[in-house]
N, C-alpha and C positions, 0 to 999 in steps of 0.2 A: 496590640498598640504599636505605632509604629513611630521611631526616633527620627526626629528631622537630618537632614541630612544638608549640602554644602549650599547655599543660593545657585538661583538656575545659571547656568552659564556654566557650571559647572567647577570656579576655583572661588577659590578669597582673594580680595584685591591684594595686589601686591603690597607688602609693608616697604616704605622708600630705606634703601642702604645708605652706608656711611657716607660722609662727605666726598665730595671729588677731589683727587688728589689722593686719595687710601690711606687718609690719617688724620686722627683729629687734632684740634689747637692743643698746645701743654698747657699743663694746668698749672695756676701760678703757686709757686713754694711761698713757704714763710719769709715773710720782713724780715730782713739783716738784724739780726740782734733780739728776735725775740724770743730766745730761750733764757731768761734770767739765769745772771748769773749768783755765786753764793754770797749771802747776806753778806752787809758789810761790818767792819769790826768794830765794835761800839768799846772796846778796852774798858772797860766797867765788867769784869765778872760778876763783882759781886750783888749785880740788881736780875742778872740772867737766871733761868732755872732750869737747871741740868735735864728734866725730860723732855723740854721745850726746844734746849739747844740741841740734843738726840735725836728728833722729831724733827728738826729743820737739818741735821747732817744724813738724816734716814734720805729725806727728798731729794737733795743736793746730789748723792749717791744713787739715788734712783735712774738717775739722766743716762745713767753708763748701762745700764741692764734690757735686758729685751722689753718688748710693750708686756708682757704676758707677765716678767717677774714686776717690771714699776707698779702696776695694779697692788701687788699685794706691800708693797713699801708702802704706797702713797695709802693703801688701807688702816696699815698698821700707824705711820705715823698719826691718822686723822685719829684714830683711839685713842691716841697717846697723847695725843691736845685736846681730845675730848673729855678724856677722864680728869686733865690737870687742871683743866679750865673748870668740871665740876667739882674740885677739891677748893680749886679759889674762894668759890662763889659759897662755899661752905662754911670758910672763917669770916 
């Protein structure tokens, strides 16, 4: 049995290169301002709940860390609002 081999002629057409000029457009970065910044201060402690406000100082904190550790902050915070939000919904 015999494997095909290249079209006659002998190559593959050529695939076209990069742009002319040897570099492509920049790619556009982020809108000014859109990394949020940290929550604002509602001066009412006492309607806030301490794993909620933990959870949003976790993410807040996260900004500062490589991409590889924020994954595991912005994970743990989600369990940490996910668990508290199922304890809510429980009383």
């Amino acid at each position: 049995m015999t494997r095909p081999g290249p079209p006659p002629g002998g190559s593959f057409p050529a695939r076209p290169g990069p742009p002319a000029g040897g570099s492509f457009p920049a790619r556009p970065g982020p809108p000014v301002g859109a990394r949020p910044g940290p929550p604002p201060d509602l001066g009412d402690d006492e309607t806030r709940h301490p794993a909620v406000d933990a959870a949003v100082r976790a993410i807040a904190n996260a900004a500062t860390l490589a991409p590889a550790d924020q994954i595991a902050q912005y994970e743990a915070a989600y369990e940490t609002l996910r668990e508290t939000l199922a304890t809510i919904d429980q009383t």
